[in-house]
NULO-95930 format. One record per atom (N, C-alpha, C, O): x, y, z; residue in three letters; residue number from 1; atom name. Coordinates in steps of 0.001 Angstrom, whole numbers. Layout:
BEGIN
px py pz residu num atome
X Y Z ALA NUM CA
...
This chain:
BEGIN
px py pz residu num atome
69087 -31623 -198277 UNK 1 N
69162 -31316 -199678 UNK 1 CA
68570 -29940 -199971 UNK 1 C
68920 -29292 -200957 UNK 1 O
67774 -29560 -199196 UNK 2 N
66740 -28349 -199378 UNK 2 CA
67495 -27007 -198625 UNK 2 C
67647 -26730 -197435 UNK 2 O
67916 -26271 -199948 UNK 3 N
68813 -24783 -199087 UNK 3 CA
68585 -24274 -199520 UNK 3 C
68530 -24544 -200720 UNK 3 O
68034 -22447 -198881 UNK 4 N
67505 -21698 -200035 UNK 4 CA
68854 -20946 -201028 UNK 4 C
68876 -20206 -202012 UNK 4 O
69680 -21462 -200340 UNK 5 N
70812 -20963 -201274 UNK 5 CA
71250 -21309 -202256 UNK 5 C
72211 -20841 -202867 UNK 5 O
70333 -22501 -202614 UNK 6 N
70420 -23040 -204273 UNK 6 CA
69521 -21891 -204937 UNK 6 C
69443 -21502 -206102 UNK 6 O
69040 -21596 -204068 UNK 7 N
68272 -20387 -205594 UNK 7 CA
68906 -19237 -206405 UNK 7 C
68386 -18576 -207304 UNK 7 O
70421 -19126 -205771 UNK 8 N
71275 -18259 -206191 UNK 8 CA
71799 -18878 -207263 UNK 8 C
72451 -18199 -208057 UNK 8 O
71617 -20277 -207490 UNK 9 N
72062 -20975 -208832 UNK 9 CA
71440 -20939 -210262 UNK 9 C
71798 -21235 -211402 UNK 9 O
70068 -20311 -209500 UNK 10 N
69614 -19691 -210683 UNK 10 CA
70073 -18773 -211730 UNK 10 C
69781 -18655 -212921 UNK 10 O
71040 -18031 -210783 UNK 11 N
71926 -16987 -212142 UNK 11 CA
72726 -18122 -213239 UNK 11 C
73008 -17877 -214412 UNK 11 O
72934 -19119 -212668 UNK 12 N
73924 -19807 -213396 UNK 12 CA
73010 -20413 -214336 UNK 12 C
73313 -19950 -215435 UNK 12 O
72030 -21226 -214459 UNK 13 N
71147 -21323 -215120 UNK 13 CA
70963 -20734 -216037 UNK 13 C
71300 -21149 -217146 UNK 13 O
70280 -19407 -215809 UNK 14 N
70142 -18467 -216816 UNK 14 CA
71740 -18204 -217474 UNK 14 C
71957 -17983 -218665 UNK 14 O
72337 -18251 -216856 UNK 15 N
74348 -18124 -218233 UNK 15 CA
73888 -19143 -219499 UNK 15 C
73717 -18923 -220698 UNK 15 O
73775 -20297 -218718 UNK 16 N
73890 -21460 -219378 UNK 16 CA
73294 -21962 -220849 UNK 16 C
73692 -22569 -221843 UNK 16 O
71935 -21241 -220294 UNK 17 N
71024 -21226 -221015 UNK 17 CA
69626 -20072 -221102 UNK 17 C
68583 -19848 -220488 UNK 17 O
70225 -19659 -222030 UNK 18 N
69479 -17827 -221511 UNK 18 CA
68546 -17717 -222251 UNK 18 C
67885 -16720 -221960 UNK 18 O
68166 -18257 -223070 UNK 19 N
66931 -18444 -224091 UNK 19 CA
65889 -19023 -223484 UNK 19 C
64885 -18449 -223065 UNK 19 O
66216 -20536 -223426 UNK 20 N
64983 -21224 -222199 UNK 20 CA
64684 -20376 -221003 UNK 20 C
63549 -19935 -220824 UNK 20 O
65630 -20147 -220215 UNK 21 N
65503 -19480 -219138 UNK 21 CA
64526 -17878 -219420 UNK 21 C
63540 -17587 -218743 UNK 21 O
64939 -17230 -220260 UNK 22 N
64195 -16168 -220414 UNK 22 CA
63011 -16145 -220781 UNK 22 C
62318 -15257 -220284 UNK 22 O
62380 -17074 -221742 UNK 23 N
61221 -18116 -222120 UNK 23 CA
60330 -18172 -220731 UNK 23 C
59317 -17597 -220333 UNK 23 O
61230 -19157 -220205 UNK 24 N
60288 -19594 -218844 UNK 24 CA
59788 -18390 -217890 UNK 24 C
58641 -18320 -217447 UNK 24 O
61048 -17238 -217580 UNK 25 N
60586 -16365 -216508 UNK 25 CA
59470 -15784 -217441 UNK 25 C
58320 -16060 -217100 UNK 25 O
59589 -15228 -218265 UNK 26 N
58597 -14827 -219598 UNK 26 CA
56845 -15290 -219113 UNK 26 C
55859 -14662 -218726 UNK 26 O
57229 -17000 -219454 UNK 27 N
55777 -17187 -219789 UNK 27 CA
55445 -17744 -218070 UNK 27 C
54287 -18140 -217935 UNK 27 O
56182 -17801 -216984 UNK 28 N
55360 -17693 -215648 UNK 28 CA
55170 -16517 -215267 UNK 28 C
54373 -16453 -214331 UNK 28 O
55740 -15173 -215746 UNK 29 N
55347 -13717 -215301 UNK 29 CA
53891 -13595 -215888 UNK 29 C
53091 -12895 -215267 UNK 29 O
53428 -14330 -217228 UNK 30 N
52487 -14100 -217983 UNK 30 CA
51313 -14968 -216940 UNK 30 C
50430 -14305 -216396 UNK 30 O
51385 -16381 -216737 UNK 31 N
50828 -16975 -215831 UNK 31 CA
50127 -16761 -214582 UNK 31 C
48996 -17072 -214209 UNK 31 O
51230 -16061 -213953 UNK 32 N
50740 -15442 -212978 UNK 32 CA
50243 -14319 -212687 UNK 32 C
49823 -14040 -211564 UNK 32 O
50235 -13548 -213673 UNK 33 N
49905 -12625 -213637 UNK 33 CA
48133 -12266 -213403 UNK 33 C
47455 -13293 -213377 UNK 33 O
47426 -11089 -213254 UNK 34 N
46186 -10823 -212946 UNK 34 CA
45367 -11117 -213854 UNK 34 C
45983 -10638 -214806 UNK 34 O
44357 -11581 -214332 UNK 35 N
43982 -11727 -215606 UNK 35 CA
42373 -12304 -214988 UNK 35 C
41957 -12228 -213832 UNK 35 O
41910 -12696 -215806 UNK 36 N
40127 -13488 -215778 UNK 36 CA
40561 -14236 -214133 UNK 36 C
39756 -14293 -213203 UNK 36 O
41617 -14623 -214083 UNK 37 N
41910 -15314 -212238 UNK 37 CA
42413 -14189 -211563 UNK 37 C
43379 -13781 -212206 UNK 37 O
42214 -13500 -210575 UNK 38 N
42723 -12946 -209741 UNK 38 CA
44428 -13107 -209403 UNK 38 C
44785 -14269 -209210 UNK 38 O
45321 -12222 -209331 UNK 39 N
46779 -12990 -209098 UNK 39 CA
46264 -13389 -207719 UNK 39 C
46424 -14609 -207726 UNK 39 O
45730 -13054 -206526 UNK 40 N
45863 -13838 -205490 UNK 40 CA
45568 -15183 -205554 UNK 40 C
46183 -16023 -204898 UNK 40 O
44684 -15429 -206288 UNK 41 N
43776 -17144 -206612 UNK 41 CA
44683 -17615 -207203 UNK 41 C
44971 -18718 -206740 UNK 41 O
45732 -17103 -208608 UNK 42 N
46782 -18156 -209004 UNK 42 CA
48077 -18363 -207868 UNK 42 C
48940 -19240 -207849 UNK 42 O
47928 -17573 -207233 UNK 43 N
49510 -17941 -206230 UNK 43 CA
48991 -18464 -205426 UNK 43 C
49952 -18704 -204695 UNK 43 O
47953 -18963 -204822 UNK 44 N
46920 -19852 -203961 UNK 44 CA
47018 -21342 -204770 UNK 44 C
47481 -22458 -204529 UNK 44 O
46275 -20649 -205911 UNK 45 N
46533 -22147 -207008 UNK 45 CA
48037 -22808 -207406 UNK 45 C
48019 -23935 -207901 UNK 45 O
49139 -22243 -207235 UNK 46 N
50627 -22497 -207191 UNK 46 CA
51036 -22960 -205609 UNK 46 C
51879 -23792 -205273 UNK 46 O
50335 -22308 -204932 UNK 47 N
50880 -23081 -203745 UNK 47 CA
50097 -24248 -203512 UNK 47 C
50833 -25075 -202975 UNK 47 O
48966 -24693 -203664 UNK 48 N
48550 -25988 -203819 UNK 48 CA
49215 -27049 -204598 UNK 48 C
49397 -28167 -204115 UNK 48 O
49611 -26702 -205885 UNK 49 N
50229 -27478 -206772 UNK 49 CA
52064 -27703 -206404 UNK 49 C
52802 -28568 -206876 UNK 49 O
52342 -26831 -205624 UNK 50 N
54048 -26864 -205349 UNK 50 CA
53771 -27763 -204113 UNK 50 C
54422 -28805 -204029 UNK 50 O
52868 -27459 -203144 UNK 51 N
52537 -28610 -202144 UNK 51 CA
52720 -30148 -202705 UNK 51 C
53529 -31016 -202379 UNK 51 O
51482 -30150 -203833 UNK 52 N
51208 -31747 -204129 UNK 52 CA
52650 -32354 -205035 UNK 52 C
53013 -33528 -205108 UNK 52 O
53356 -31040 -205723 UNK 53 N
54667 -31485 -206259 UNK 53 CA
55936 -32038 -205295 UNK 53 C
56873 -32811 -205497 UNK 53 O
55458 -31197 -204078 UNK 54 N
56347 -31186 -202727 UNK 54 CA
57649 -30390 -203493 UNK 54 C
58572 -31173 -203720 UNK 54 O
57886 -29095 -203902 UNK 55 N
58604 -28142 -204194 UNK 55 CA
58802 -27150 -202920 UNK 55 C
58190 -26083 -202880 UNK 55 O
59562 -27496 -202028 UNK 56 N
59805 -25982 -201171 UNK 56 CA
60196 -24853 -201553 UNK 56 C
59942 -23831 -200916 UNK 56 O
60650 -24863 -202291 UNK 57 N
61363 -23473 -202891 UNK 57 CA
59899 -22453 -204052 UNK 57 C
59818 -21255 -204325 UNK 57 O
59036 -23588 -204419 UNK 58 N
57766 -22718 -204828 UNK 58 CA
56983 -22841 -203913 UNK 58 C
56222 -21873 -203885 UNK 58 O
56752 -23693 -202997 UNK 59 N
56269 -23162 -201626 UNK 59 CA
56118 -22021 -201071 UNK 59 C
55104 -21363 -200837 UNK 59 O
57567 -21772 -200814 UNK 60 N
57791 -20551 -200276 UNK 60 CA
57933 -19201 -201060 UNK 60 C
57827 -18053 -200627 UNK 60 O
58185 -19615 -202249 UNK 61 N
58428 -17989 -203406 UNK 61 CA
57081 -18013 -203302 UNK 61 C
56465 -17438 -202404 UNK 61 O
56580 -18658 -204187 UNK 62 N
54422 -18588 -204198 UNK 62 CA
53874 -18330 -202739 UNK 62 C
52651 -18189 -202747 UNK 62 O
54394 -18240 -201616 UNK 63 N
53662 -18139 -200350 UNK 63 CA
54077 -16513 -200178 UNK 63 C
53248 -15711 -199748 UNK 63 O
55475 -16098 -200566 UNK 64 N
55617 -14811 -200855 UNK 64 CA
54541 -13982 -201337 UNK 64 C
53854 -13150 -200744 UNK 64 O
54532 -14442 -202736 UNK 65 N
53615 -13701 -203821 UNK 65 CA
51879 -13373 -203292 UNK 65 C
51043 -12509 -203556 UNK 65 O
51933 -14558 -202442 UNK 66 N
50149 -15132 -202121 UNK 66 CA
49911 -13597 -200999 UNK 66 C
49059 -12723 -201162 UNK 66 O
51167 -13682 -199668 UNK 67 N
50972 -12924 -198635 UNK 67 CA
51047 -11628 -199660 UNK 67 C
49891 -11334 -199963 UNK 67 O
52081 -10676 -200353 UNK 68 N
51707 -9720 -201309 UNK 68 CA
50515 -9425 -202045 UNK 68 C
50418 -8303 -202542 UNK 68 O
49546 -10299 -202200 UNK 69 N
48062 -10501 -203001 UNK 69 CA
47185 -10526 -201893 UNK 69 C
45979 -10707 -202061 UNK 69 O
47828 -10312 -200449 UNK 70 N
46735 -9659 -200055 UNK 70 CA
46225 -11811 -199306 UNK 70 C
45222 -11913 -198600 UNK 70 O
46713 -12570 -199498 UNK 71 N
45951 -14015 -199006 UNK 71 CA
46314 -13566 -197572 UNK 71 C
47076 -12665 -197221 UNK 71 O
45522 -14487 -196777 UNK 72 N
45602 -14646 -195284 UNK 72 CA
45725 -15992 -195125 UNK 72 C
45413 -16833 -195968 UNK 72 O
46341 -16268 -193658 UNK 73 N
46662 -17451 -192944 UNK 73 CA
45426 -18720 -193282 UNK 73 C
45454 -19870 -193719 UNK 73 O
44346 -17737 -192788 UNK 74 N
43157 -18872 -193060 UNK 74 CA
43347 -19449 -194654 UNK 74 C
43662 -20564 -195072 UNK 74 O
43009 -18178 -195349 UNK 75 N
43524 -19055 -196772 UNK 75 CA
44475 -19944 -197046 UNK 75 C
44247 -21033 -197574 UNK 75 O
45575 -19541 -196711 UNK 76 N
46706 -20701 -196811 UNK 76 CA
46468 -21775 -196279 UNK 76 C
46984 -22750 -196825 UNK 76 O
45687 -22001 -195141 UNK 77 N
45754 -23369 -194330 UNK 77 CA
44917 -23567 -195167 UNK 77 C
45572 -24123 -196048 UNK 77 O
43174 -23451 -195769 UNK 78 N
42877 -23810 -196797 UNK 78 CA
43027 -24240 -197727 UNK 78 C
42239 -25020 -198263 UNK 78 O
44646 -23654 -198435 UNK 79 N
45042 -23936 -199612 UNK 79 CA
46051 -25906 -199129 UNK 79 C
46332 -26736 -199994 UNK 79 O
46264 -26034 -198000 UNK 80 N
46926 -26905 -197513 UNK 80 CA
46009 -28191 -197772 UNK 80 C
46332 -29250 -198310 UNK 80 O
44726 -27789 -197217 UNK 81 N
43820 -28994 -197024 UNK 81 CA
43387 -28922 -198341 UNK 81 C
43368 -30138 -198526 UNK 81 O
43098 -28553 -199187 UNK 82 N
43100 -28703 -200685 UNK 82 CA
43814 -29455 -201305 UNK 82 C
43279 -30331 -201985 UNK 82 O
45026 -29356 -201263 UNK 83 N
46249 -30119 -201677 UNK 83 CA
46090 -31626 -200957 UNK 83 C
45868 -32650 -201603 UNK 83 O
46211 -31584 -199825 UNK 84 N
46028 -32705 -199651 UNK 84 CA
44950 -33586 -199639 UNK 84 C
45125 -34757 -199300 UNK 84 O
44203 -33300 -199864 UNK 85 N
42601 -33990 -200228 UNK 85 CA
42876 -34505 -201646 UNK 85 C
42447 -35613 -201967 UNK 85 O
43518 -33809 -202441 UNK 86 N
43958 -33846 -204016 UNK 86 CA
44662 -35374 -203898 UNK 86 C
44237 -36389 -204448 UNK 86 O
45720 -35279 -203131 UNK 87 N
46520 -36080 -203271 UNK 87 CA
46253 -37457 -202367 UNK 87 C
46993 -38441 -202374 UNK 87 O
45290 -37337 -201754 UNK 88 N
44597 -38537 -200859 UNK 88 CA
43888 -39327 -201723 UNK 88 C
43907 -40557 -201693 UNK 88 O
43126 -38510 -202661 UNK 89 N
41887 -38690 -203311 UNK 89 CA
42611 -39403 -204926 UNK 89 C
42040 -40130 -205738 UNK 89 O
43711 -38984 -204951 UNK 90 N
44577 -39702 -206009 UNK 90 CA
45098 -40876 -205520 UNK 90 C
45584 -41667 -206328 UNK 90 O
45086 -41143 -204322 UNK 91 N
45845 -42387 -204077 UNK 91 CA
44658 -43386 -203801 UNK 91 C
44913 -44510 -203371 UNK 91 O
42997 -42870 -204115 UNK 92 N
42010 -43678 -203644 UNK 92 CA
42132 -44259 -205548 UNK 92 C
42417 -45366 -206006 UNK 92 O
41907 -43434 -205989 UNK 93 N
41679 -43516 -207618 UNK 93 CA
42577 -44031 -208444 UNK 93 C
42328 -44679 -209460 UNK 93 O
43820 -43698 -207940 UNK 94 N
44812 -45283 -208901 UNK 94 CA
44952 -46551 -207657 UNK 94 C
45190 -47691 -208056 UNK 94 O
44830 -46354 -206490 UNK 95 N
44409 -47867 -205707 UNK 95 CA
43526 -48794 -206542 UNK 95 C
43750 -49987 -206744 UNK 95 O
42369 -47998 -207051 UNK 96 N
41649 -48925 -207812 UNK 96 CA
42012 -50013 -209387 UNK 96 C
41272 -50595 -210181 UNK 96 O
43399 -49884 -209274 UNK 97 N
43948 -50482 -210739 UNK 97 CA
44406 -51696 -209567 UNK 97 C
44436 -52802 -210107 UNK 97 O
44679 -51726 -208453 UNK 98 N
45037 -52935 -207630 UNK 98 CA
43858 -53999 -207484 UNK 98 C
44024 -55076 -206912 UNK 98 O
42763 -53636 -208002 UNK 99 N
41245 -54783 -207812 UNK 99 CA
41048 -54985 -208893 UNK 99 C
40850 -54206 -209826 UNK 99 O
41115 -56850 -208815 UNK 100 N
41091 -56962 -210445 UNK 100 CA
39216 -56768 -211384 UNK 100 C
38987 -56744 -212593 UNK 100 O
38185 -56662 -210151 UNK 101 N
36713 -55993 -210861 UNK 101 CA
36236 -55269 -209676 UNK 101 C
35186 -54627 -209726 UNK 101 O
């Protein structure tokens, strides 16, 4: 299911609907951008969150952006075990709706 050649469907997207679409690139250029967070720390912080979403395609655009900001390997594997600690640690914390005290 996963081709990066769906991302070329993005032009079509934007035809479709060019308002939302322009909106969105809009307010994630704003997002990501450098600000009180470092841009390297938010494309660190996007690749954690596209991990726990399991998004390859922001995986890899945000792993772009991260290596451009200057992140290193170590960081990234960092940013890996982050994510998944997140998402371990979520499956300890709604487990607990399975015990009735």
């Amino acid at each position: 299911m996963y081709s990066k050649d769906n991302l070329t469907k993005l032009k079509k997207i934007g035809k479709l609907s060019p308002e939302a679409t322009s909106a969105f690139h809009a307010w994630d250029k704003v997002a990501l951008a450098e600000g009180a967070i470092p841009k390297k720390y938010k494309e660190l912080i996007a690749i954690a969150v596209a991990l726990t979403t399991q998004c390859p395609y922001c995986i890899e655009l945000h792993r772009q952006e991260a290596v451009k900001a200057s992140a290193t390997e170590q960081e990234l594997t960092e940013v890996i075990h982050v994510a998944a600690a997140l998402r371990a640690g979520a499956a300890v914390t709604h487990g607990t709706h399975l015990l009735e005290s």
